[in-house]
N, C-alpha and C positions, 0 to 999 in steps of 0.2 A: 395516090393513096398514101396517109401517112400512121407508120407505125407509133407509137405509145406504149412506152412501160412504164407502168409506175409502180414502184417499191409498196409492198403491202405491207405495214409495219405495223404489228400490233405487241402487247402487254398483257398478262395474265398473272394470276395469283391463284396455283394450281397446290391441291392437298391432294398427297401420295400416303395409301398405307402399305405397308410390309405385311406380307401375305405369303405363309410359308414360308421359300425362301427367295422372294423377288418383289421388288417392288409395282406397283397397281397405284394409278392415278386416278382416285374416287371422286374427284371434281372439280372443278377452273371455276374461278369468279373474275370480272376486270374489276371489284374495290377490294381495295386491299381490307377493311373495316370488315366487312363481311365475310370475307377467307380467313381472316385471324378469327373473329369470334366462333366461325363452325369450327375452325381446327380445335378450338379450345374445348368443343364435346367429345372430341375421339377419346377414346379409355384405352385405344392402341396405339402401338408403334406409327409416327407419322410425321411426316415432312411437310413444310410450308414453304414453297416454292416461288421465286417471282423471274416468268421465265420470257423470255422476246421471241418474239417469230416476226420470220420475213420472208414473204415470197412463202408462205409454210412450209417453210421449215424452220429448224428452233435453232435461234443463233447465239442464245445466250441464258444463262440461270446462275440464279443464285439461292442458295438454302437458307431462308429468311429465318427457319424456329426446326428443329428435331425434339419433339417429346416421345416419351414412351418406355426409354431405357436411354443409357449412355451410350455416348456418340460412337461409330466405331472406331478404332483407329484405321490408319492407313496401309 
């Protein structure tokens, strides 16, 4: 018998809003055309996200847009 693993490699374009005081991931989309236009309805604090998973779990992100208020600092 022979074993097989394959790398599960996926991409997403997830919108996060700020919700008291923690962030909440209100939706994934895989086209990016679609996740920018809905994040563009939010009237809140919100992030636009383009995040990698592997194996699920998330190996990599990047904060593609921050609306809502100014950025924090660090």
């Amino acid at each position: 018998m022979y074993t097989v693993e394959l790398s599960m490699r996926h991409e997403q374009f997830e919108i996060w809003v700020f919700r008291g005081k923690r962030w909440e991931m209100s939706s994934a989309y895989m086209d990016f055309e679609i996740a920018s236009a809905i994040a563009n309805t939010y009237k809140e604090r919100m992030r636009l996200i383009h995040a990698v998973y592997e194996n699920g779990a998330r190996v990599q992100e990047d904060i593609l847009a921050e609306m809502g208020t100014t950025r924090e600092k660090p």
